[in-house]
Residue, then its C-alpha position, 0 to 999 in steps of 0.5 A: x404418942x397418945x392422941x388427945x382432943x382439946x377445947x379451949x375455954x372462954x373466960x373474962x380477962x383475968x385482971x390483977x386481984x382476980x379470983x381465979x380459982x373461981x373463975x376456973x371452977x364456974x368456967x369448968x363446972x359440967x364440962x370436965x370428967x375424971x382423967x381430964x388434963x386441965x390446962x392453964x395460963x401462967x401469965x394469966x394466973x400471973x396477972x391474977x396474983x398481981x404479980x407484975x410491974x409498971x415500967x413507966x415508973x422505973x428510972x433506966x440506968x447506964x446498962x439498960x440505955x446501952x443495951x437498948x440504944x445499941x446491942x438490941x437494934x443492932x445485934x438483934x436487928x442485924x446479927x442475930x435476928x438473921x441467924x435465928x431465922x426472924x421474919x422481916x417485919x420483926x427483924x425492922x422493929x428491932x432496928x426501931x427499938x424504943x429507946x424510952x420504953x426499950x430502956x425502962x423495959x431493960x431496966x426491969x429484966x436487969x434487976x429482976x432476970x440478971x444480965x445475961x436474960x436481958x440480953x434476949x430480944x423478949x420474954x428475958x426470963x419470962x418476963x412478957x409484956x403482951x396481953x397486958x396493958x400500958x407499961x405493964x409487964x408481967x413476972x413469972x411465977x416462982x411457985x407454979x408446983x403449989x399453985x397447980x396443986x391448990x387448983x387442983x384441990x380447989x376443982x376436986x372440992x368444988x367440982x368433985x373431978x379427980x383431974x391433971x393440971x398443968x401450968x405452961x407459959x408460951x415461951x419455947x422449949x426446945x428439944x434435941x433428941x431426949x435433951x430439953x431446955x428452955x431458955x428461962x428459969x424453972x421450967x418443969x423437972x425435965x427440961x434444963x432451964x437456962x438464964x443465958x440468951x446461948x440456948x436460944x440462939x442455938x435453938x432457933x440457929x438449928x431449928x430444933x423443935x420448939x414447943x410451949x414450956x410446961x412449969x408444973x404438974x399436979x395430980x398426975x405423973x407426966x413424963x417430960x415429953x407427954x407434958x411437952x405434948x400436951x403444952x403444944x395441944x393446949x398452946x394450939x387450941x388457944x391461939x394468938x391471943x391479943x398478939x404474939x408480941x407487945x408489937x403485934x397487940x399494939x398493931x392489933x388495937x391500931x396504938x403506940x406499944x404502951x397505949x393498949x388500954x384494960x378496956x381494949x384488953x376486955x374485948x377480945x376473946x381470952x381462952x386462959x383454960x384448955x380441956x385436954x382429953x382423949x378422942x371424943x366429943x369434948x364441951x364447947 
């Protein structure tokens, strides 16, 4: 596997409406060369394009009140929180599961994700809630093939570097052997993707290799297990972010899981662009 280097990048907090193509093109101006493999965040790219939904305006029905009522604080909290090797503290917070919240949230993965997506513990079919403020979540993208190729010819127009880019999300792929899935929908070509909560808990079960699922490439031809590499480069030079989970971000800001604010979400350090490139002195 080739070795690389990579620098993850400081920019503003991508709010909804944002220009992000200028945002990438002023924050990877004199810092990038040709060949190098550009890096980019779905959920921020996801945010940007406005692509999300306040939970606190949807009324939950019978179903997403059962499923946060019972199966999440029990069969996550109890069951399957054990056989998929949680940690303590996260296994409490699914016993402690919100109702109100719990259930707008469920609510919004049933009608957007399907049933059995919202049977998972988060990230139901790559809806997430972190990094973002209140009640908002945010959708995945259901065309990250074109937005990397308009990137992509944004850079070469603006910068006049002939690049790769890759859009990847955190949540996890996972591999046996050659064979690679993630549990939601549209990953790379590649990588089964999945609408059912089975390959997760069979993943985190046996412990396979999990690593951060890239959704598109443009500009290059990567095989699937390169860009999974790379996904996994990437996802370590930014870091936690605001937090791994809403729960983790709350605690970070010391408030209620719907009290982050934008202006909390400003001050903290977000790295949405990453430079990958061969061994040597990258920009800082």
């Amino acid at each position: 596997m080739t070795k690389y280097r990579a620098s993850a990048l400081t920019t503003k907090y991508w709010r909804p409406s944002e220009n992000f193509f200028g945002i990438i093109t002023g924050t990877l101006e004199g810092k990038i060369k040709d060949g190098d493999f550009i890096i980019i965040s779905e959920k921020a790219i996801s945010t940007a394009l406005n692509n999300i939904v306040d939970e606190a305006r949807k009324t939950p029905g019978i179903s997403a009140k059962i499923i946060s009522k019972l199966w999440m604080p029990f069969m996550w909290g109890y069951f399957l929180g054990q056989i998929c090797h949680f940690g303590q503290r996260l296994q409490r917070r699914l016993r402690e599961y919100p109702f109100d919240s719990g259930s707008r949230h469920k609510q919004v993965t049933l009608e957007y994700a399907g049933l059995l997506q919202t049977l998972m513990f988060g990230s139901e079919g790559g809806i997430d809630g972190s990094n973002l403020p209140y009640s908002f979540v945010c959708l995945p993208l259901e065309n990250a093939p074109i937005i990397a190729e308009q990137i992509r010819q944004h850079i070469v127009r603006h910068l006049n570097r002939h690049i790769c880019v890759l859009i990847t999300d955190t949540d996890r792929t996972y591999s046996f052997g050659n064979f690679h899935f993630a549990p939601r929908p549209k990953p790379l070509k590649g990588i089964y993707g999945s609408t059912s909560i089975i390959g997760y808990i069979f993943g985190r079960t046996f412990k396979l290799r999990k690593r951060p699922t890239p959704l598109a490439v443009a500009g290059c031809e990567l095989d699937t297990e390169e860009a999974l590499h790379l996904a996994n480069i990437a996802d370590k030079a930014r870091g936690p972010g605001s937090g791994a989970t809403v729960w983790d971000m709350a605690a970070r800001f010391k408030v209620e899981v719907t009290g982050v604010s934008w202006e909390m979400l400003t001050r903290i350090k977000h790295k949405p662009i990453v430079i990958i490139r061969k061994p040597e002195k990258l920009p800082k």
